[in-house]
C-alpha positions as CSV (number, residue, x, y, z in Angstrom):
1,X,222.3,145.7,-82.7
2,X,222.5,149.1,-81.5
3,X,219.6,151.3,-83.4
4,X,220.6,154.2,-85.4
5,X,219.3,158.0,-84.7
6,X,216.7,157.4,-88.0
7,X,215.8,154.7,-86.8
8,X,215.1,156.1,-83.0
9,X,212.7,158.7,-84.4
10,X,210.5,155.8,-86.4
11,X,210.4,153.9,-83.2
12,X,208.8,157.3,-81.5
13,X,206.8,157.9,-84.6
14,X,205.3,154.5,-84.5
15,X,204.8,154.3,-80.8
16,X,202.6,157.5,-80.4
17,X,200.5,156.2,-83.6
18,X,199.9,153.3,-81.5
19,X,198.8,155.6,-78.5
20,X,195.1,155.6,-78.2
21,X,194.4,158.1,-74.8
22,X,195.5,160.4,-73.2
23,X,196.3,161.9,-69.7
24,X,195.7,165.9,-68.6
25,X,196.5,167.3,-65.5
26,X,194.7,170.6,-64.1
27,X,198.3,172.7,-63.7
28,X,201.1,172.0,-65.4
29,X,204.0,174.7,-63.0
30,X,203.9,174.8,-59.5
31,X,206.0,176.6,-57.1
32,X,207.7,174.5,-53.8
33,X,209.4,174.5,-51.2
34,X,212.4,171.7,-50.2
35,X,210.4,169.2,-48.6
36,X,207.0,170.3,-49.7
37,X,204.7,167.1,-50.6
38,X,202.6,168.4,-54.5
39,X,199.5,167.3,-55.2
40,X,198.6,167.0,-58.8
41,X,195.3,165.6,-60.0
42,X,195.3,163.7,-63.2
43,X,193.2,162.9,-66.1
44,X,193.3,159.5,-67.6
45,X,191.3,159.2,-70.9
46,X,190.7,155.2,-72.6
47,X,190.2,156.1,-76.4
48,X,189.9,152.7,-77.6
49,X,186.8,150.6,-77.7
50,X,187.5,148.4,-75.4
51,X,188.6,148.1,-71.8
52,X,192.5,148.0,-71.0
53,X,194.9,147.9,-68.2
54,X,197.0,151.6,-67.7
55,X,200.0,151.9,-66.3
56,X,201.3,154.6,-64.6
57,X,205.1,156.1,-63.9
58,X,207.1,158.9,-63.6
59,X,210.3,160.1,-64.7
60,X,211.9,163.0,-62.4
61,X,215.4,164.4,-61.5
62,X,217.5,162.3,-58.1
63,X,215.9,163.0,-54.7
64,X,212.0,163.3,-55.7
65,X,209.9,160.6,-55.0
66,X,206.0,160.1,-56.6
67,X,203.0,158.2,-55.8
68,X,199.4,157.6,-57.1
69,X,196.7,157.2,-55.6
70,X,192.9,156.6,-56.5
71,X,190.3,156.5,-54.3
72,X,192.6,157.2,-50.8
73,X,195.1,154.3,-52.1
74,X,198.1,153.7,-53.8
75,X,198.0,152.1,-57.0
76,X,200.1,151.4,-59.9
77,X,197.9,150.7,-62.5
78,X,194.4,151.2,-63.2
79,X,191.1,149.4,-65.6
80,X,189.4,151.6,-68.1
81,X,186.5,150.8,-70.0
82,X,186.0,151.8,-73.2
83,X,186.4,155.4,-73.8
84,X,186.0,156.2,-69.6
85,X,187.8,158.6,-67.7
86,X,189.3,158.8,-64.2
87,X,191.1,161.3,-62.1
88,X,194.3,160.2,-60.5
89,X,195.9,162.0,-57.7
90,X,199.7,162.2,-58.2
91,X,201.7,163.3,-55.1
92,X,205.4,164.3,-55.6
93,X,207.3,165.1,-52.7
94,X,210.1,167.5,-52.9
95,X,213.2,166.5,-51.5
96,X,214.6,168.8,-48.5
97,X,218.3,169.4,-49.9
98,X,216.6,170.4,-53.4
99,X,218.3,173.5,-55.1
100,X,216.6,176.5,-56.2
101,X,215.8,176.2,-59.4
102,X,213.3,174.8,-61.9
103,X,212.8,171.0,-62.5
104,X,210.8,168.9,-64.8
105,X,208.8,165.8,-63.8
106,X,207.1,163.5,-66.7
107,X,204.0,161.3,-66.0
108,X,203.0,158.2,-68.2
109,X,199.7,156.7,-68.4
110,X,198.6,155.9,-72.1
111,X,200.3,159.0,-73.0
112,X,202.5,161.4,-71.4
113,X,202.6,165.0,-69.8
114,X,205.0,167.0,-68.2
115,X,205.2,168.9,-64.6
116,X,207.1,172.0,-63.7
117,X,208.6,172.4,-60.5
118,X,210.6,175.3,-59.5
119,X,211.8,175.0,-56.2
120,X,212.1,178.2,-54.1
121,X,212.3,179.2,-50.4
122,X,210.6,182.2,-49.6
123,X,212.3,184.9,-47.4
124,X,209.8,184.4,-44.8
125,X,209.0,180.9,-44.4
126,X,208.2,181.6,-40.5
127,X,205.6,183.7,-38.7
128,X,207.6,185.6,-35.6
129,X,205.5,186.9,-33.1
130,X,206.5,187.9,-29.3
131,X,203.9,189.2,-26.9
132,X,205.8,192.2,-26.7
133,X,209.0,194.0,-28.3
134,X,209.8,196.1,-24.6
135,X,210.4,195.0,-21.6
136,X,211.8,197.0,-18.2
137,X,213.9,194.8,-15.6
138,X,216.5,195.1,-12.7
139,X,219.9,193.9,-13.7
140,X,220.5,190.6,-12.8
141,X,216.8,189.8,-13.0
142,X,214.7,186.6,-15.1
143,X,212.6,187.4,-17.6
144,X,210.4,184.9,-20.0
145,X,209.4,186.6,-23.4
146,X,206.6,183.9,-25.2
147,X,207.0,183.9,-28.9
148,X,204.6,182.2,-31.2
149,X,205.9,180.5,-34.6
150,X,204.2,180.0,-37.7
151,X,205.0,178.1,-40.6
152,X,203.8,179.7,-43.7
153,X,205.6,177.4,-46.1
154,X,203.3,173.9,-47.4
155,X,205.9,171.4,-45.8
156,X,207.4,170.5,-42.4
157,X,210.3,173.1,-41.5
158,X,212.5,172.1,-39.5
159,X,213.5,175.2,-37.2
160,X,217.3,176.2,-35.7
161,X,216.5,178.5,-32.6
162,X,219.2,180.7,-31.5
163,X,219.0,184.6,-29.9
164,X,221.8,187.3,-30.1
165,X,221.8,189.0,-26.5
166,X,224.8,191.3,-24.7
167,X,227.5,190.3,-23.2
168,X,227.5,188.4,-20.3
169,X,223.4,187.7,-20.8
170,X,221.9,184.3,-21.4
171,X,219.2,182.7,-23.1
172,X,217.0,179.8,-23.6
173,X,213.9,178.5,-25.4
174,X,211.3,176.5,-23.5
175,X,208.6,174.4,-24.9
176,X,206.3,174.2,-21.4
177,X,208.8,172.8,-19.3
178,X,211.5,171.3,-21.7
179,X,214.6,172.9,-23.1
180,X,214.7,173.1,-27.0
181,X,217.3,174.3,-29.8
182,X,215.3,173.0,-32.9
183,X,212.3,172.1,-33.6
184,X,209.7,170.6,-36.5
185,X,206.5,173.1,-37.6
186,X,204.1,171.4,-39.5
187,X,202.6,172.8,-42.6
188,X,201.1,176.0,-41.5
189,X,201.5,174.9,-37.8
190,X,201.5,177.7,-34.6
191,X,203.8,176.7,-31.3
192,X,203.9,179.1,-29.0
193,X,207.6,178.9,-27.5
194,X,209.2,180.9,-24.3
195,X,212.3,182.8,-24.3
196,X,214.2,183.3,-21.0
197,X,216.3,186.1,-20.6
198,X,218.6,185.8,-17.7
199,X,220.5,189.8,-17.7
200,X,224.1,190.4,-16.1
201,X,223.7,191.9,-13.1
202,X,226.7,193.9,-13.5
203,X,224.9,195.4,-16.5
204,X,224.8,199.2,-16.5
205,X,220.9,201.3,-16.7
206,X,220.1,201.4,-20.0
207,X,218.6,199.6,-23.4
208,X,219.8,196.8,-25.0
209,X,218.4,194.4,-27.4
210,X,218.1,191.1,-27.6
211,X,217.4,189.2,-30.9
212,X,215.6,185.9,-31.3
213,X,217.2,184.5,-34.5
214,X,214.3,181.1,-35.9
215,X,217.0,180.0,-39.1
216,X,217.6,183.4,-41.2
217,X,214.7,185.2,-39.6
218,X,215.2,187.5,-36.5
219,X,213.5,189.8,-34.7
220,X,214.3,192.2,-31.7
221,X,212.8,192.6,-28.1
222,X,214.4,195.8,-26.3
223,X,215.0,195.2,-22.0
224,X,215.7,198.3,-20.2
225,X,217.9,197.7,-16.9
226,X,216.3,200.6,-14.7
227,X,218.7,199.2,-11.4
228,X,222.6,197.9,-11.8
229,X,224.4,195.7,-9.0
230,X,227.9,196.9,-10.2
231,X,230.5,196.3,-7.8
232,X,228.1,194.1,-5.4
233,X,229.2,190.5,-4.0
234,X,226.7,188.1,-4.7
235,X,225.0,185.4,-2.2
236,X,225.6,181.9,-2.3
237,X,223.3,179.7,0.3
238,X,222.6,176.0,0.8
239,X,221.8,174.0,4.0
240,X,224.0,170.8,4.5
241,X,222.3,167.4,6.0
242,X,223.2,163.5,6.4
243,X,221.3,160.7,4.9
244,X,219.0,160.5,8.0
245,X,217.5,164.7,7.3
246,X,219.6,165.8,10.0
247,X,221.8,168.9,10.0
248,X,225.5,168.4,9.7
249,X,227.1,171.0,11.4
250,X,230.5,172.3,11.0
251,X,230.7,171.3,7.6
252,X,233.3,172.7,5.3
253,X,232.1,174.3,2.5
254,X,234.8,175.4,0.1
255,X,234.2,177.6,-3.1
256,X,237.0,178.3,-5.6
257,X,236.6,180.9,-8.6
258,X,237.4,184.1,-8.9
259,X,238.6,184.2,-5.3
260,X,238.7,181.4,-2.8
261,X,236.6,181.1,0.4
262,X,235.8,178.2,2.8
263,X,233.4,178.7,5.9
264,X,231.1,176.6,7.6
265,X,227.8,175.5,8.5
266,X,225.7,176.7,11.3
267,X,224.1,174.4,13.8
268,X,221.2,174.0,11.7
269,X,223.6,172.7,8.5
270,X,223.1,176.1,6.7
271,X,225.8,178.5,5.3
272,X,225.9,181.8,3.0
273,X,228.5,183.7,1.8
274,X,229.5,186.5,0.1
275,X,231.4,186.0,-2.9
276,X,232.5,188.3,-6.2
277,X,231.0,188.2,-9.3
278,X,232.0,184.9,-11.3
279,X,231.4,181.0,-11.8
280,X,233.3,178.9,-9.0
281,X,233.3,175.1,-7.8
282,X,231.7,174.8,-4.5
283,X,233.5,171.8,-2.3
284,X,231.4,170.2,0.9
285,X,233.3,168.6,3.2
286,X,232.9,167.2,6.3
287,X,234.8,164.8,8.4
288,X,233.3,161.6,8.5
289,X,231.1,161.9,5.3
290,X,231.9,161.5,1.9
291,X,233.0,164.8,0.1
292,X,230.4,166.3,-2.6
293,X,231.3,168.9,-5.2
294,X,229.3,171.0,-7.0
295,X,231.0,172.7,-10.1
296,X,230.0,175.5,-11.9
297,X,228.4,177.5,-9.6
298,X,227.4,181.1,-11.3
299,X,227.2,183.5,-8.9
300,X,226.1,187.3,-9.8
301,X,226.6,190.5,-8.2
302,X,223.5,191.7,-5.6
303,X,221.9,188.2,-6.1
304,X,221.2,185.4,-3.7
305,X,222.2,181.6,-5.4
306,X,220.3,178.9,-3.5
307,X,221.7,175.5,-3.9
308,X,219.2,174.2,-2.0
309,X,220.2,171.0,-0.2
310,X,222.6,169.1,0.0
311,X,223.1,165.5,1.0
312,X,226.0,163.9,2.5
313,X,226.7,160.2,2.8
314,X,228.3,158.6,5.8
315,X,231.3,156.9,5.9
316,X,231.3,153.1,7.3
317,X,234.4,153.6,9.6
318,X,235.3,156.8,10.8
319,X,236.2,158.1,14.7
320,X,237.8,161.1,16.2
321,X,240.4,160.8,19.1
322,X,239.5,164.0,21.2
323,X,242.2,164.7,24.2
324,X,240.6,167.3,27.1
325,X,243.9,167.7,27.9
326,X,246.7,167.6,25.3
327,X,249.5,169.1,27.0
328,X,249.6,168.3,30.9
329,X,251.7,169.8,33.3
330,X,252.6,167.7,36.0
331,X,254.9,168.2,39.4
332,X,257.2,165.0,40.4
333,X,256.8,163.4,43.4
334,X,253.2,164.5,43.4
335,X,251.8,160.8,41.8
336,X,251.6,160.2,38.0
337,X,249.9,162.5,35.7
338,X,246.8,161.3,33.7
339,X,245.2,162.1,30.3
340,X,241.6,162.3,29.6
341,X,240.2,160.8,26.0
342,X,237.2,160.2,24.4
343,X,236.5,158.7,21.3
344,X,234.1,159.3,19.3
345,X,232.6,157.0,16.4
346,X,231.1,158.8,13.9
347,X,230.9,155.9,11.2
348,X,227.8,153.9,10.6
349,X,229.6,150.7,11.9
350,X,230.6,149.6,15.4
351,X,234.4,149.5,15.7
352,X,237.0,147.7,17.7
353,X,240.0,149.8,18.8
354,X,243.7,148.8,19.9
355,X,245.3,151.4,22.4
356,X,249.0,152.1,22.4
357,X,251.6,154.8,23.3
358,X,254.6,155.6,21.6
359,X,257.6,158.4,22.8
360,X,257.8,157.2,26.3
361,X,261.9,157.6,27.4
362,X,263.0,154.2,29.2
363,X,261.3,153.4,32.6
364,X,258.1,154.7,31.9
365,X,255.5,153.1,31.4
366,X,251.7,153.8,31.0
367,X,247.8,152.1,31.2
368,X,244.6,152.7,29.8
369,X,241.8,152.8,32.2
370,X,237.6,152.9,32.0
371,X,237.7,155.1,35.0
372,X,240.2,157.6,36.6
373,X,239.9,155.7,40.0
374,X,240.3,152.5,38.1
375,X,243.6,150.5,39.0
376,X,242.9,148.2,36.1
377,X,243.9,148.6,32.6
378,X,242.7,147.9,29.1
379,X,244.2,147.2,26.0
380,X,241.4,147.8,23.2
381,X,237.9,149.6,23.5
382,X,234.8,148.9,21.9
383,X,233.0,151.4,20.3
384,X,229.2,151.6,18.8
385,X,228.5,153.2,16.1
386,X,226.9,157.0,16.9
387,X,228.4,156.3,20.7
388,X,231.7,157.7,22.2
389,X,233.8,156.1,25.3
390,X,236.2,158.2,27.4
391,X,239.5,156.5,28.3
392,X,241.8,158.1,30.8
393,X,246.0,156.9,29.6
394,X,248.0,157.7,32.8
395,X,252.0,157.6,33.1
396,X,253.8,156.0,35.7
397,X,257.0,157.8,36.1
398,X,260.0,156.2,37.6
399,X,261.3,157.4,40.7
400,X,264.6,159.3,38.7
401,X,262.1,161.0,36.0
402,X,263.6,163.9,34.9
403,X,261.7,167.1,34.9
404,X,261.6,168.4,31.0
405,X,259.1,168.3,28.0
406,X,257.7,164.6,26.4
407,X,255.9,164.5,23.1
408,X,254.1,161.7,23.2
409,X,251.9,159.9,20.5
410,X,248.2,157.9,21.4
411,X,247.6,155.8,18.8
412,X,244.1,153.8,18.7
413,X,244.3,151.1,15.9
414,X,240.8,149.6,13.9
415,X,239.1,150.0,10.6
416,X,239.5,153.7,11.3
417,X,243.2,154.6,12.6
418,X,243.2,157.5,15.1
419,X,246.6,159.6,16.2
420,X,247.0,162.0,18.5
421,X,250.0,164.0,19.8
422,X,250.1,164.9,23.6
423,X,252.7,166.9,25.4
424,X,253.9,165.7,29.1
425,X,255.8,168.4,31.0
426,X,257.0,167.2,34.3
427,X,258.5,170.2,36.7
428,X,260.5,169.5,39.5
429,X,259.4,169.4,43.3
430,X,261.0,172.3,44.7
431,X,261.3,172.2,48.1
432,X,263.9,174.1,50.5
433,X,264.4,173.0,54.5
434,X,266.0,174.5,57.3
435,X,267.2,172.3,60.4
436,X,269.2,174.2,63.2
437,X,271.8,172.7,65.0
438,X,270.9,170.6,67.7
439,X,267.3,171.6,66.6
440,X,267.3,174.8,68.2
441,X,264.9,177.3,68.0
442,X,266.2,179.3,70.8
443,X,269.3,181.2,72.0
444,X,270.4,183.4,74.9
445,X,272.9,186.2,74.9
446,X,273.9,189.3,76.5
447,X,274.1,193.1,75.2
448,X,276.9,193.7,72.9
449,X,277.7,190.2,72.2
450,X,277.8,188.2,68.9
451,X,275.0,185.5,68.2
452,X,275.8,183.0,65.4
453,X,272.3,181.0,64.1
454,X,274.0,177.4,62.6
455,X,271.7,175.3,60.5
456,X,271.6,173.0,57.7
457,X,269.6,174.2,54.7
458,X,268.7,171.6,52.5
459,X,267.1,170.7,49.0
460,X,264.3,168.4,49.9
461,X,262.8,168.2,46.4
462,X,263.0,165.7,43.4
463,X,264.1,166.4,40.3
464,X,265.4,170.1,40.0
465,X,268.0,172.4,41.3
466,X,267.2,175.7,43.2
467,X,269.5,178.2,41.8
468,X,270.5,181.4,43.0
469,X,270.0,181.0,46.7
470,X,270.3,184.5,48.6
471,X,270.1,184.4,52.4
472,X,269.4,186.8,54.2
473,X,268.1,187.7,58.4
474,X,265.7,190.4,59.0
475,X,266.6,191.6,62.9
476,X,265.7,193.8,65.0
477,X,266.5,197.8,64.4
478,X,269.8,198.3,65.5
479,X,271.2,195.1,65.1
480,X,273.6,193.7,62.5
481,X,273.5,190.6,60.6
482,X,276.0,189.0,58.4
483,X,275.2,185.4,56.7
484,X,277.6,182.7,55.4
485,X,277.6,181.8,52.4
486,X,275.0,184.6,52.0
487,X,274.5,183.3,48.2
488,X,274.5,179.6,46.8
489,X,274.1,179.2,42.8
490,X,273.0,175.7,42.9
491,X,271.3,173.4,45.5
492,X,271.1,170.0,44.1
493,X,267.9,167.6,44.8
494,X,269.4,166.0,48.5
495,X,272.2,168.3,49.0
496,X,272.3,170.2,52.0
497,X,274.8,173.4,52.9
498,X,275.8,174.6,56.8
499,X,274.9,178.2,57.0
500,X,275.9,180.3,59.7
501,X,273.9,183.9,60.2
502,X,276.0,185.9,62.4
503,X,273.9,189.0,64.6
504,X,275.3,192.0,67.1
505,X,273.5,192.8,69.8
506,X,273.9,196.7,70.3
507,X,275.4,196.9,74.2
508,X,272.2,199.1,75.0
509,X,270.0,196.2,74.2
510,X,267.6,196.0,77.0
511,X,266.8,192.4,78.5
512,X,264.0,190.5,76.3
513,X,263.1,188.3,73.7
514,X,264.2,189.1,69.9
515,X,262.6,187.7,66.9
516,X,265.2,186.7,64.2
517,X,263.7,186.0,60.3
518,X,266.1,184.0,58.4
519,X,265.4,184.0,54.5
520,X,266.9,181.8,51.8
521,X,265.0,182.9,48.4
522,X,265.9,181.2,45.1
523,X,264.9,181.6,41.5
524,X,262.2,178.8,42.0
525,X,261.2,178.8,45.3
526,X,261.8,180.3,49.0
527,X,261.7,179.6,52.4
528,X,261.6,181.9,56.0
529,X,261.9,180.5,59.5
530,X,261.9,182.4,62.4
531,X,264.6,181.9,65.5
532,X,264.2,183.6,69.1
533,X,266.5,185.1,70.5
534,X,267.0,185.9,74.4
535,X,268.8,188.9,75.7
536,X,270.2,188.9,79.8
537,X,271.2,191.0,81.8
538,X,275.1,191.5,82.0
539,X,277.2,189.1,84.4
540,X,278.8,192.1,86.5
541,X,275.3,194.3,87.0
542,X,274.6,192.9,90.4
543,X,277.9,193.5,91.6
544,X,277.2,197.4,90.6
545,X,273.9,197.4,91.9
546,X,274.8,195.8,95.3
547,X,277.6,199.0,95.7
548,X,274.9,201.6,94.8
549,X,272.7,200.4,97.3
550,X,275.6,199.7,100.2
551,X,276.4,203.9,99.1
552,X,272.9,205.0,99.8
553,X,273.0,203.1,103.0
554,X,276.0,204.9,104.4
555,X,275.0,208.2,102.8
556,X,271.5,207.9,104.6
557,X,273.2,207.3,107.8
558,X,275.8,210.2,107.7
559,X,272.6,212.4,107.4
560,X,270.9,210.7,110.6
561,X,273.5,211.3,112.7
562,X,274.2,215.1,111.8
563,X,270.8,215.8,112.0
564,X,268.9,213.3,114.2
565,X,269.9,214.2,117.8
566,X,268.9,218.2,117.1
C-alpha cells in the first residue's frame, strides 16, 4: 500500500522527533572547480544517554563521488558515547565534465545538513610565464623559448598545448628531452616547459609573433628576423657507408620534390647538393646494395640539412660484367680478335658462373680463356665473394668471314645473371700486288721509241674489294705515259687485271738509265713500284760516226799535201 501525501509528512514528522543529535559542518557553500577534490569537516553530536552506532551517507547529483574519513581512514559508520562529539572529514570530489552551475549535496549522520557547491572555472586556471616576450633571430634559425606553467586551480588540470606561429614556421613543446602536446598539472603545480621555434628561412626582416595557446589561455613572444635567405638553395649533406663502416662510393643519391636531382657520392661516401626550398624524398642507391629512402626531407633556403649517415646493406648475389674492350675492331687474315672481361663479385657470397655467347653468324665459333696466351678453354668461372677474375672470350673466324659489323651478347649465368653487349667489326685485308711479265724489272730501248711496262696487278687481300683503282706512271720530264685500263672500279679479293703502261722516249733522249713509278691508288689502299728503264744508243750512229771520221781523215790529208812540201 502506497502511502498518501498526509501520511508522508507524519512519517517525516515522526522520524525527526525520533532524532536525538545532530551533525554541523564549518561551511556550508563552497566554490570548485571540475575535478576539484572538497574537503568538509564535520560535526557529529550523540544526544542521547547512551552510546550508539552512526551512520553516515550522502545524497548528491550523478558524477560526484563522497567519502569519510576519521582519523586518516575511511569509514562508514562511527561509535558515540553518550552525548560525545567527533569531527568527521567528508571529501567530495567534483567530477571533471561538471557544468557551471550550483549543486546541492546532503549528508546524514543522526541528522542531516546540506552542502552547496557551485562549480565554476575561473578565466585563469593557469600561470603563463616565458623567460622573455622578445627575441632577435636569422631567418631560418632555432630558437627554444622556456615557459613555466602554473596551476592556480585546487585540482589536477589537464593541459592542451598548442602555439599560433606564421606561415611556414613550426613549433613544438619539450618536457627535457621528450616531445609533449598535453599534459597533467597538479594542484598548484609549476613545470617549466620549452618551446622550439623553428622560423622559415624565406621569411622577410621584420616582427612577427608567435603565440603559445595552454587550453583558452595564450600569450605572445615577438621574434624579429634581422637576416632573410629569400631566393637561396638550401644544402642537403649525408655520407654513404656499407655495413662493414666503409665508404660506398658512387652511390646514387636521388632527391625528388620541388625539382628533381640525382648526383653521387665522392670517394669518401659523402655527397651535398644544392636544392630549392621545399620537402623532397631522398632515394640512395647503389648497385649491389639494397636501396634506402628517406622521405620527407625539409630542406630550407641558405641552410645546410645533415642527414648524417647512412647505412647500406649488401646484397647476397650481385656481380658486374666489365668488358675493356666492348667494341673491337679487327683486320681478317690477321688471327682472331679477342675480348678482355673481368668480373667482378660484389655480393657477400661466392658465386659460380656459366659463360656463353650468343649472335655469332654460322662458322664462328668462340672460347673462354684464363689467360690471353692460353689455348685452353673454360666453360664457368668461380668467383669469391669481394674478388674479381678476368676472362679473355676470343672468336675464331672462319676462313670466308665477311668483313661487316657483329653485335654480339656475353652472357655469364649464376645466382646473379650478368649480360653484356659487345660489337665485333671485322675490316677487310686490303692488299694490292704488282708482278711484271716475265718478272721484269728492267727494259732497254732507244731514243724516240715506245716502251710498254706489262704486269698483272692483283688483289692479294681477304675479304674486301678495292674500289676505284686509278693508275698512273710518273716518268721522266719529257716523256709521255699512257696506262691501260688507267681506272678499275672494283678489284675482287683474288682477282688480278693485265695492265699495260705505255712511255715515249723523246728522240733527244740521251743514253742512260730511267726510273719509271707506276701507281695504282684505290679508295682503300695503294701501291707504287718502280721499273728501270735503259736507253741505247741508236742502231745507225756508228755507221755516221765511222763517215765523220773517214772525212776528217781525207780532209787532213788534202791539207798535208798542199802545204807540207813548202
Amino acid at each position: 500500500m502506497v502511502p498518501t501525501g498526509n501520511v508522508k509528512i507524519i512519517v517525516i514528522l515522526l522520524a525527526a522527533l525520533l532524532i536525538v543529535g545532530s551533525i554541523e559542518s564549518d561551511v556550508k557553500g563552497v566554490n570548485a572547480v571540475p575535478g576539484e577534490v572538497l574537503k568538509f569537516w564535520l560535526t557529529i553530536t550523540n544526544d542521547y544517554e547512551t552510546k550508539t552506532s552512526v551512520k553516515l551517507s550522502y545524497t548528491a547529483p550523478e558524477g560526484f563521488s563522497g567519502k569519510f574519513f576519521y582519523n586518516g581512514k575511511e569509514v562508514n559508520w562511527i561509535q558515540l558515547d553518550a552525548k560525545e562529539s567527533r569531527i568527521i572529514e567528508f571529501w567530495l570530489e567534483v567530477p571533471r565534465d561538471a557544468e557551471e552551475k550550483e549543486y546541492t549535496v546532503w549528508v546524514y549522520a543522526l541528522d542531516s545538513t546540506t552542502l552547496r557547491i557551485k562549480v565554476r572555472m575561473p578565466e585563469t586556471s593557469i600561470e603563463i610565464t616565458p623567460s622573455f616576450s622578445g627575441i632577435r633571430v636569422e631567418a631560418g634559425e632555432k630558437v627554444t623559448i622556456p615557459i613555466e606553467l602554473k596551476n592556480k586551480v585546487n585540482t589536477e588540470l589537464e593541459v592542451n598545448l598548442s602555439c599560433t606561429v606564421p606561415e611556414n614556421w613550426t613549433w613544438r613543446y619539450l618536457d627535457g628531452e621528450t616531445e609533449v602536446y598535453r599534459l597533467i598539472l597538479k594542484p598548484g603545480e609549476t613545470r617549466q616547459l620549452n618551446l622550439e621555434i623553428e622560423t622559415d628561412s624565406q621569411a622577410d626582416v621584420g616582427e612577427y609573433a608567435v603565440k603559445p595557446k595552454m587550453n583558452n589561455q595564450t600569450t605572445e613572444i615577438l621574434v624579429y628576423i634581422t637576416k632573410t635567405h629569400k631566393g637561396e638553395k638550401g644544402k642537403v649533406k649525408l655520407k654513404v657507408v656499407g655495413k662493414d663502416g666503409r665508404a660506398v662510393e658512387s652511390a646514387q643519391v636521388r632527391a625528388v620534390g620541388a625539382v628533381e636531382e640525382t648526383f653521387m657520392t665522392s670517394a669518401e661516401g659523402e655527397a651535398v647538393v644544392e636544392l630549392p626550398q621545399g620537402v623532397y624524398s631522398i632515394e640512395v642507391i647503389k648497385n649491389g646494395y639494397f636501396s634506402k629512402e628517406i622521405k620527407d626531407v625539409e630542406v630550407k633556403a641558405g641552410k645546410v640539412k645533415d642527414l648524417g649517415t647512412i647505412v647500406l646493406e649488401k646484397k647476397p648475389y650481385y656481380s658486374e660484367l666489365v668488358v675493356a674492350n666492348p667494341k673491337l675492331s679487327f683486320t681478317l687474315g690477321t688471327g682472331n680478335p679477342t675480348f678482355r672481361l673481368r668480373m667482378e663479385n660484389k655480393g657477400y657470397l661466392d658465386d659460380i658462373f656459366k659463360l656463353k655467347v650468343y649472335g655469332l653468324p654460322e662458322n664462328f665459333y668462340y672460347r673462354f680463356k684464363e689467360s690471353q696466351e692460353s689455348v685452353e678453354g673454360v666453360s664457368e668461372v668461380f668467383v669469391k665473394s669481394g674478388e674479381a677474375k678476368e676472362i679473355y672470350l676470343e672468336v675464331i673466324l672462319p676462313y670466308n668471314a665477311e668483313p661487316g659489323s657483329y653485335n654480339l651478347s656475353v652472357k655469364a649465368d649464376g645466382n646473379y645473371d650478368m649480360e653484356k653487349t659487345i660489337i665485333l667489326v671485322l675490316r677487310g685485308e686490303y692488299v694490292l700486288r704488282l708482278e711484271p711479265v716475265g718478272g721484269r724489272y728492267l727494259v732497254t730501248a732507244e731514243p724516240g721509241k715506245v716502251v710498254e711496262l706489262r704486269f698483272l696487278l692483283m688483289n692479294s687481300g681477304r675479304g674486301a674489294s678495292v674500289t676505284n683503282l686509278r693508275i698512273d706512271a710518273e716518268v721522266p720530264s719529257g716523256w709521255s705515259v699512257s696506262a691501260e685500263p688507267s681506272q678499275i672500279s672494283a678489284l675482287m679479293p683474288g682477282d688480278s687485271v693485265m695492265v699495260t703502261v705505255s712511255t715515249v722516249i723523246p728522240s733527244d733522249t740521251l743514253p742512260s738509265e730511267y726510273k719509271v713509278k707506276v701507281k695504282a691508288e684505290g679508295d682503300q689502299t695503294s701501291l707504287q713500284e718502280e721499273f728501270k728503264v735503259v736507253v741505247k744508243e741508236k742502231s745507225n750512229a756508228a755507221l755516221i760516226g765511222g763517215a765523220v771520221i773517214v772525212i776528217s781523215f781525207l780532209v787532213l790529208l788534202v791539207i798535208y799535201r798542199k802545204f807540207g812540201r813548202r
